[in-house]
C-alpha positions as CSV (number, residue, x, y, z in Angstrom):
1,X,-58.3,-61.4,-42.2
2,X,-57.8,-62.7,-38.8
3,X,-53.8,-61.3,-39.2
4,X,-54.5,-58.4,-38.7
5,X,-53.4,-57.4,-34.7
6,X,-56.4,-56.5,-32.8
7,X,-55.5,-53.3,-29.3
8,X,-56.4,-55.8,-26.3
9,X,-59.2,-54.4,-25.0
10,X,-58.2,-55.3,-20.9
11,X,-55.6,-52.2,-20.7
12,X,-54.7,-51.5,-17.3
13,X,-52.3,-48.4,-16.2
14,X,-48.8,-49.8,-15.1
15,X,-48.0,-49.7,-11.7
16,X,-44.9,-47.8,-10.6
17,X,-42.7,-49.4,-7.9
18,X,-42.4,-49.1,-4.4
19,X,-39.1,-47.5,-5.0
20,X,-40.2,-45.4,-7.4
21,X,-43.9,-44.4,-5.7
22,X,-45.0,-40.5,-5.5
23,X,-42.5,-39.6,-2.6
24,X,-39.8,-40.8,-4.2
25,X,-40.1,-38.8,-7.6
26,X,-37.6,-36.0,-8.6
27,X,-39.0,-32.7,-7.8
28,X,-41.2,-33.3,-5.3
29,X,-41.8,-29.9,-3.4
30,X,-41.8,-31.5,0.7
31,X,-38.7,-33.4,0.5
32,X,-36.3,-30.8,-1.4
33,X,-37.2,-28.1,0.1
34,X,-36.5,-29.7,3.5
35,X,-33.0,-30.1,2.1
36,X,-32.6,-27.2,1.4
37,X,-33.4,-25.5,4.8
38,X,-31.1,-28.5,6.0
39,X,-28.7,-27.6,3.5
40,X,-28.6,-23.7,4.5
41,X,-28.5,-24.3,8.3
42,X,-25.5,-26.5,8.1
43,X,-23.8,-23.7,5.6
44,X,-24.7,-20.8,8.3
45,X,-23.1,-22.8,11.3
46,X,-19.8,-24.0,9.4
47,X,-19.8,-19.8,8.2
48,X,-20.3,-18.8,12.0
49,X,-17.8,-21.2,13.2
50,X,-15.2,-20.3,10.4
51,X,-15.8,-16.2,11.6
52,X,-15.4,-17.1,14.9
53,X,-12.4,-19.3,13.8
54,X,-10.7,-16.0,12.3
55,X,-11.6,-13.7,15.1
56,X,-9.6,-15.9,17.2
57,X,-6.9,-16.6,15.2
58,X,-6.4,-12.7,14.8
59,X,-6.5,-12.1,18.4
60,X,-3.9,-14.6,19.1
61,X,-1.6,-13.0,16.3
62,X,-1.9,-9.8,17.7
63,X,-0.9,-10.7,21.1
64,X,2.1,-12.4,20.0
65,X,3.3,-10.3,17.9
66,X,6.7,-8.4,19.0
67,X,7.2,-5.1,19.6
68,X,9.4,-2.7,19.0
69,X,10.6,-2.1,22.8
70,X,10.8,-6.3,23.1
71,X,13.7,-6.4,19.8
72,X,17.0,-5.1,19.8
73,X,17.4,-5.1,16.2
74,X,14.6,-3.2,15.3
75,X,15.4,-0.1,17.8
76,X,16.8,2.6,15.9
77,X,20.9,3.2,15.8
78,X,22.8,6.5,16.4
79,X,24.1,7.2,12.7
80,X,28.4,6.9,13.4
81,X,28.9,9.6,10.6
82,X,27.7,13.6,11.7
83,X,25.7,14.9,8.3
84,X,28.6,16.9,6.7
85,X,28.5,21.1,5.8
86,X,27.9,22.5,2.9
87,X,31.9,23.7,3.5
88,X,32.4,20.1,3.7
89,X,30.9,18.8,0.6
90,X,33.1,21.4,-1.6
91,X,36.3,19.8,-2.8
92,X,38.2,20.3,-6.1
93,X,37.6,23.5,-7.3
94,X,34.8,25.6,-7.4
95,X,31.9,25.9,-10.2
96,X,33.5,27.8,-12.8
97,X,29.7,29.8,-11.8
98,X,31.4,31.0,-8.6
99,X,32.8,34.2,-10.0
100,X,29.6,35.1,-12.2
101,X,28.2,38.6,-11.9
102,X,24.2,37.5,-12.2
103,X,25.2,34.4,-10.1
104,X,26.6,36.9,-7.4
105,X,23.7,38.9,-7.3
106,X,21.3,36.4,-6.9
107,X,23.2,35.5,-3.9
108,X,23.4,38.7,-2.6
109,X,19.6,39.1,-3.2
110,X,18.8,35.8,-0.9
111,X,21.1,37.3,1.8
112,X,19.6,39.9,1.9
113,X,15.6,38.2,2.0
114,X,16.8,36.3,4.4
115,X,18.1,38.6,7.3
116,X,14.6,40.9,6.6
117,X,12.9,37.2,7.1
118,X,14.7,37.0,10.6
119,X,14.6,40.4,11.6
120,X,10.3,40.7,10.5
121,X,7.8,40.3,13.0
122,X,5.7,37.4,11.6
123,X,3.1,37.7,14.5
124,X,0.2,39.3,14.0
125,X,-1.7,40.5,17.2
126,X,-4.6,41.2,15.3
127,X,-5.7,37.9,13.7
128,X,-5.9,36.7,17.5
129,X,-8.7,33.9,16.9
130,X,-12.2,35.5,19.4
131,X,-12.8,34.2,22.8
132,X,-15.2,32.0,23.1
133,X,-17.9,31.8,25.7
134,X,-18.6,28.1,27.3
135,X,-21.6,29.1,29.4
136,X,-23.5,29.1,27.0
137,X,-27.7,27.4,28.0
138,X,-30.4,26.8,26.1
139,X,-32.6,26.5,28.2
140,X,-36.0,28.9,27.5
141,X,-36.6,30.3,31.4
């Protein structure tokens, strides 16, 4: 019964490489977490930089921007045609409305609101806001 396969009884653990030693494994708490700190302060100065790079960039924008005064063709132009009347606007004949009784009140009834709108007082002396006193001191003398 000597084919049978006997455990050798010299078992040693295996040896890890240089390479692969306890510094070197995955996960190791010194060396990622000083990768990360590097990581994060090379993050914060490109975000500072890239802020600063927009502040400036803004600022020389604004400063060459034009300006109203500096372009001719964005100064407003005098309009060639006056706005025309009412009398103006009428041609053809009128609004066969013109000669209606109810229409003809109604515009009687606005003439007549609006001379009492022009000839009424709209101030009202009484509703004067108060005076008010700026000398006033807190002070407890």
């Amino acid at each position: 019964m000597s084919s049978e396969l006997q455990p050798p009884t010299d078992i040693q653990p295996a040896a890890l490489p240089t390479e692969y030693g306890p510094a070197r494994l995955p996960g190791k708490a010194k060396g990622s977490s000083d990768m990360k700190v590097k990581i994060l302060i090379v993050l914060g100065v490109v975000a500072v930089m890239f802020i600063v790079l927009a502040f400036v960039t803004l600022s020389i924008l604004q400063r060459t921007q034009l300006k109203v005064e500096d372009d001719p063709r964005l100064t407003p132009s005098p309009t060639p045609l006056a706005t025309p009347t009412l009398g103006a606007q009428i041609l053809g004949k009128p609004s066969k409305y013109a000669n209606d009784p109810q229409i003809l009140e109604l515009q009687a009834a606005i003439l007549t609101m609006e001379a009492q709108i022009d000839t009424d007082d709209l101030l009202y002396p009484e509703l004067d806001p108060p005076v008010l006193i700026k000398g006033i001191s807190f002070n407890l003398k």
